[in-house]
C-alpha positions as a Python dict, from the first residue, in 0.01 Angstrom:
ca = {
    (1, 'X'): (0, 0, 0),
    (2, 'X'): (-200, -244, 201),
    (3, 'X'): (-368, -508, -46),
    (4, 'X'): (-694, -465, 148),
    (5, 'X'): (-738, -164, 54),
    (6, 'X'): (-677, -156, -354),
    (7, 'X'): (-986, -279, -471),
    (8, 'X'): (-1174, -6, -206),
    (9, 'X'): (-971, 291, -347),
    (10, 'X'): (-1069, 176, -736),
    (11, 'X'): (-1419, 261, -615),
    (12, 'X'): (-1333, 588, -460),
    (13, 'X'): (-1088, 749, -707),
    (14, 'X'): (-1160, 1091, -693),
    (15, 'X'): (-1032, 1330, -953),
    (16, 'X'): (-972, 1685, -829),
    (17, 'X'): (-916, 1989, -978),
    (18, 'X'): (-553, 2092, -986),
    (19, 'X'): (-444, 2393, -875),
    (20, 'X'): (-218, 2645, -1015),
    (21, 'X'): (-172, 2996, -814),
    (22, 'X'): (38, 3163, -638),
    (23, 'X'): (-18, 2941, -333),
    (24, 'X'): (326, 2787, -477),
    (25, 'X'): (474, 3064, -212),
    (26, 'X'): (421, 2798, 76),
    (27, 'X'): (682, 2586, -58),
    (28, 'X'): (904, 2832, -166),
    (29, 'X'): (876, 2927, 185),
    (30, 'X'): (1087, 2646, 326),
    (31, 'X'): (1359, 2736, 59),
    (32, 'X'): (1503, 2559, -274),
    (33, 'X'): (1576, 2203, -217),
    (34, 'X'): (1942, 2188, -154),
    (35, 'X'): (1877, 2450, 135),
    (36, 'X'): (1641, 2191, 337),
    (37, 'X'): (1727, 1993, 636),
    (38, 'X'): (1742, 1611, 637),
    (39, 'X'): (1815, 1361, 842),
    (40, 'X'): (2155, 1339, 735),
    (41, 'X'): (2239, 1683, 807),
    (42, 'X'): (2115, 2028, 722),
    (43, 'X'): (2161, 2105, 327),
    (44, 'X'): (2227, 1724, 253),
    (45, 'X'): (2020, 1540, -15),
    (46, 'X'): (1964, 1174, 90),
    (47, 'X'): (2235, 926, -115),
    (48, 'X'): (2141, 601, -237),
    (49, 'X'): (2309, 413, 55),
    (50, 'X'): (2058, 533, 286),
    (51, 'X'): (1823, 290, 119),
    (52, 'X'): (1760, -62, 74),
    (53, 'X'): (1696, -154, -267),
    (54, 'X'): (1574, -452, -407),
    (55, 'X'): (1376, -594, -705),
    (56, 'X'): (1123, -886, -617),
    (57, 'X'): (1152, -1116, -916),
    (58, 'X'): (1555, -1161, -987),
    (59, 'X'): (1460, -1394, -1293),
    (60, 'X'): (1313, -1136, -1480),
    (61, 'X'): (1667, -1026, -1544),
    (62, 'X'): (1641, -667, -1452),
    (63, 'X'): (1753, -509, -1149),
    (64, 'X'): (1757, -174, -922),
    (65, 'X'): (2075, 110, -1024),
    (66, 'X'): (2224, 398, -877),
    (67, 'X'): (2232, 621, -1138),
    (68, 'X'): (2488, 830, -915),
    (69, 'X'): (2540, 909, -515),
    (70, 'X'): (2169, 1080, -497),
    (71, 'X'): (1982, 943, -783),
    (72, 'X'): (1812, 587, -782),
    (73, 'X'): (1661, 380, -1106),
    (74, 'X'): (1368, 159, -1028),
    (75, 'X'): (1246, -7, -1338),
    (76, 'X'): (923, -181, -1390),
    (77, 'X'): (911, -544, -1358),
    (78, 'X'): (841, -743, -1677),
    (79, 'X'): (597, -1043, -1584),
    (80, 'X'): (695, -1368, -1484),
    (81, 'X'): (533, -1653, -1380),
    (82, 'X'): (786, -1764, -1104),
    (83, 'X'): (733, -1437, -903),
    (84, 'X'): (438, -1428, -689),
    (85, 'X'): (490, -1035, -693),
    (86, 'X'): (715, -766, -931),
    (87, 'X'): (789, -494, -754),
    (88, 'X'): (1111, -317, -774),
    (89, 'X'): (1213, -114, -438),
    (90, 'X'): (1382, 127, -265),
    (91, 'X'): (1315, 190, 97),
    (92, 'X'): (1500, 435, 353),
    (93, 'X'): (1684, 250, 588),
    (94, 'X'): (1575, 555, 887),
    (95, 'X'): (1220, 678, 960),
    (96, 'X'): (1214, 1075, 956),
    (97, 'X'): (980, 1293, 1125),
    (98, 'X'): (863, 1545, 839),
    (99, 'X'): (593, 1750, 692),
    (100, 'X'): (750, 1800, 358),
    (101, 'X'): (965, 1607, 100),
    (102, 'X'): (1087, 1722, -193),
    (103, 'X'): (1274, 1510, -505),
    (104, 'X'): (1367, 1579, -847),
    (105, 'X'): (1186, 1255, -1046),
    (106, 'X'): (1105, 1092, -1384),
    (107, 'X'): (775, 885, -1353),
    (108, 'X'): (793, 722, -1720),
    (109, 'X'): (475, 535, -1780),
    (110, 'X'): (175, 444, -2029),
    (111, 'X'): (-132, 359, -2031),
    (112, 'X'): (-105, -15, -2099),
    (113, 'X'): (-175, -202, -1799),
    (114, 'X'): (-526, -320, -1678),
    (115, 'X'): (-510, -268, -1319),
    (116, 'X'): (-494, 110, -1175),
    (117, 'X'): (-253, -27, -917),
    (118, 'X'): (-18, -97, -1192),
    (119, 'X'): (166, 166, -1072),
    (120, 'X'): (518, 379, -1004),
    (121, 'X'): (509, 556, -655),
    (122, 'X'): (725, 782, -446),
    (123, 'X'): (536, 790, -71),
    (124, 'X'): (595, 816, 293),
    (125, 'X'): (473, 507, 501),
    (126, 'X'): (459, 532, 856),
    (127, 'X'): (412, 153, 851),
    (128, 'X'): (663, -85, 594),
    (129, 'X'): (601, -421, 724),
    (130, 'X'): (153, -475, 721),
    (131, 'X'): (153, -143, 480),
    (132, 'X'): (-159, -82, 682),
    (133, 'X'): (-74, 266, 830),
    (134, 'X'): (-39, 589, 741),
    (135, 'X'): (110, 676, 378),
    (136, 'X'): (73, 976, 120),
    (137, 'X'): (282, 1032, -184),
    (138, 'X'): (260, 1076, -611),
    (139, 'X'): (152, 775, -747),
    (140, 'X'): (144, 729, -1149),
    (141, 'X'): (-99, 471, -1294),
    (142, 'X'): (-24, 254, -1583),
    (143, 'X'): (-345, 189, -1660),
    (144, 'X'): (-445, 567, -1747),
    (145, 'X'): (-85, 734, -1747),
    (146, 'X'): (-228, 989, -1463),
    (147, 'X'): (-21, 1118, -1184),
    (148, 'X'): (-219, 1127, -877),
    (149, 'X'): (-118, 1288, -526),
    (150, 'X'): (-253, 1011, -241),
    (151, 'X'): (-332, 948, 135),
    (152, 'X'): (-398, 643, 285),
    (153, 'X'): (-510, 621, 659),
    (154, 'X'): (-509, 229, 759),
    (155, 'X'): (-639, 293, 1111),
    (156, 'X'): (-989, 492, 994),
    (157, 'X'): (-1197, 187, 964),
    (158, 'X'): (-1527, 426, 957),
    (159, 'X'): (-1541, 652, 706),
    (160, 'X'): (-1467, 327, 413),
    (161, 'X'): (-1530, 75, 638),
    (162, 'X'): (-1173, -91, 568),
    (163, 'X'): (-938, 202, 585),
    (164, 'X'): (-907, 509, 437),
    (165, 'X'): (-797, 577, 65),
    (166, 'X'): (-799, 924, -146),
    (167, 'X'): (-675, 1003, -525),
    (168, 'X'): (-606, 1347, -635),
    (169, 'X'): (-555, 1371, -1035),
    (170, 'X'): (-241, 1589, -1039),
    (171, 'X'): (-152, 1566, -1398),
    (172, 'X'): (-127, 1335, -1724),
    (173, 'X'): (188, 1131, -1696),
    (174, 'X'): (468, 1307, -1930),
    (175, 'X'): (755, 1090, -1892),
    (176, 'X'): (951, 1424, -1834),
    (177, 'X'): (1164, 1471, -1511),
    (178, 'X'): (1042, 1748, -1249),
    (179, 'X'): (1068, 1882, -928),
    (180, 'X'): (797, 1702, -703),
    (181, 'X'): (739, 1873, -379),
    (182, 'X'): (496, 1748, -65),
    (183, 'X'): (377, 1840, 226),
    (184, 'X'): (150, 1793, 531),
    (185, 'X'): (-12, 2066, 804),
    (186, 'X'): (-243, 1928, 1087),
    (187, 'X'): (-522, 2175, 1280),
    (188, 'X'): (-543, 2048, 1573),
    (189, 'X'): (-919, 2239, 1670),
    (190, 'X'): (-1065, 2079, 1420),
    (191, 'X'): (-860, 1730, 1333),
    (192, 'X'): (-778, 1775, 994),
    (193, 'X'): (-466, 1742, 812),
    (194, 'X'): (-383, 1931, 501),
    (195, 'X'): (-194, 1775, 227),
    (196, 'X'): (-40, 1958, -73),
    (197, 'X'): (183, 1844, -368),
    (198, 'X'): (380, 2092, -591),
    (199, 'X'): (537, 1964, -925),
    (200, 'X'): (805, 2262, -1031),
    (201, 'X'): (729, 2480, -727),
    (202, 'X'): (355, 2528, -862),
    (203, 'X'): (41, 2353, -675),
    (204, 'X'): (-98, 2074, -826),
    (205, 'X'): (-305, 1933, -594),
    (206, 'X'): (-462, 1963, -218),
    (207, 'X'): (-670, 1723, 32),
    (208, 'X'): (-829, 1808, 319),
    (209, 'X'): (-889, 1495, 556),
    (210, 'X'): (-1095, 1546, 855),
    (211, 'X'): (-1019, 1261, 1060),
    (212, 'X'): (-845, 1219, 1418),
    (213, 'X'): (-513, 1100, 1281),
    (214, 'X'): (-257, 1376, 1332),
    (215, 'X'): (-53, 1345, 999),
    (216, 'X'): (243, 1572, 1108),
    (217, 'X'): (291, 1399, 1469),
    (218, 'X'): (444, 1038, 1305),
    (219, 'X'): (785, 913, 1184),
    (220, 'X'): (755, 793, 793),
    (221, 'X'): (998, 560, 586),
    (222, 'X'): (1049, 707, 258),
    (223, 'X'): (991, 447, -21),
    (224, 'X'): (1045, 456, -423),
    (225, 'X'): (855, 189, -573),
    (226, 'X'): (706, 9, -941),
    (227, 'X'): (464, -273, -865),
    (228, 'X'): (341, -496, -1121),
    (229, 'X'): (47, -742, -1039),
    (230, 'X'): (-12, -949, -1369),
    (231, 'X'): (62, -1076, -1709),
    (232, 'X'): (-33, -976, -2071),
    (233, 'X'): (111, -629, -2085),
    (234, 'X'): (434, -509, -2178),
    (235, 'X'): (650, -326, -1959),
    (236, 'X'): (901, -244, -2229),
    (237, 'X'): (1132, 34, -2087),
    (238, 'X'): (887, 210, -1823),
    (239, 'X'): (1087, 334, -1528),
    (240, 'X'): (1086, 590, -1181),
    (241, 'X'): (1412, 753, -1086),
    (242, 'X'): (1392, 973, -783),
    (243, 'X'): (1708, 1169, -700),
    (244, 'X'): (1826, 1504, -548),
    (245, 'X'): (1555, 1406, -242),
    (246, 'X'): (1542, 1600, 99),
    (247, 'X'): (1343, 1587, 409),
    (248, 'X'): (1197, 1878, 587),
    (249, 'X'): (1149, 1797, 957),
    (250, 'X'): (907, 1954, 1216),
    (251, 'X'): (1020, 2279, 1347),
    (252, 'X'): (1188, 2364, 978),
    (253, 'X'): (1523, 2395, 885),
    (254, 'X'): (1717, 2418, 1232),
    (255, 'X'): (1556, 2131, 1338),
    (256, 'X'): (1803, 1874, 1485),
}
């Protein structure tokens, strides 16, 4: 996420209501996990060595894992003061066309930091060099132990005046692995782009962004990511693994 636009989305975190119905159909639609398309070939999950994977501060002595061919251990970085940033990272090599993503993950927080951007994130970026484009994902805060569902929109410079940033409360953190789910539908009459997240095949959250940016039309890197921005907290043994993750492009499952 694009500095610029952190302290902006502190003052416009929205909690939403999450939803639970039987709206969960929709994802069900496109079929259990291991039946979706991906890049890397129809029923494939997406192994570890289609990513780059790196952690920001080396001397902090902890590093990035596979945990096996499909499952990858980020771990949050503890502070030091010869690292100008602790992040640890995985990023896909490939940008996919998509409107849905689906991964089984463990988001193990706390509340114990002071800043909301503390934070372990699994997210779609259309942009991974300014991070200044177009992202939405499941973010968990370590400052309030809160999974939220986000959307970022870098080139709206209107309705927030320097890009646009939305939170949806999904859930309290539970340091528990489930199946995470998202997706993405633009209208076209009426420019807006529907976003939904599913944890366990239930809804937990939707956004409806009315803007000119066609969500569903752009090619997104898929990242995995713990970012850390000061001292005088305790990391301890807070970790993200993401794992079992597949890609569904436009057109659904025969898509090439």
């Amino acid at each position: 996420m694009n500095r610029k636009l952190l302290s902006l989305a502190l003052a416009v975190l929205v909690v939403a209501t999450a939803l639970v119905s039987d709206a969960a159909c929709a994802w069900r639609a496109y079929g259990v996990p291991n039946q979706l398309a991906t890049g890397e070939g129809e029923g494939a999950y997406l192994p570890v060595t289609v990513f780059n994977t790196r952690a920001t501060c080396p001397d902090a002595g902890v590093s990035t894992s596979a945990l096996n061919a499909y499952t990858i251990h980020l771990p949050v970085i503890p502070y030091s003061s010869n690292c100008w940033q602790m992040n640890s990272d995985a990023i896909s090599k490939n940008a996919y066309r998509l409107v849905q993503l689906t991964f089984v993950g463990t988001f193990n927080g706390a509340a114990v930091a002071p800043y909301s951007f503390d934070e372990e994130v699994v997210f779609l970026a259309s942009d991974i060099v300014n991070w200044g484009g177009q992202e939405f994902g499941f973010r968990l805060s370590l400052s309030d132990n809160v999974l939220y569902g986000y959307v970022q929109d870098g080139s709206n410079t209107v309705t927030q005046g320097k890009g646009f940033f939305m939170n949806v409360r999904l859930a309290s953190g539970d340091a528990t692995q489930h199946t995470y789910a998202m997706q993405v539908a633009y209208t076209k009459s009426n420019e807006t782009n529907t976003f939904t997240w599913f944890i366990d095949g239930k809804v937990a959250g939707t956004y409806v962004y009315r803007w000119q940016t066609n969500f569903e039309s752009l090619s997104y890197s898929l990242v995995g990511t713990t970012h850390r921005w000061e001292s005088g907290w305790s990391s301890g043994s807070l970790y993200l693994e993401i794992g079992n993750i597949a890609i569904l492009p436009l057109g659904g499952l025969n898509s090439p």
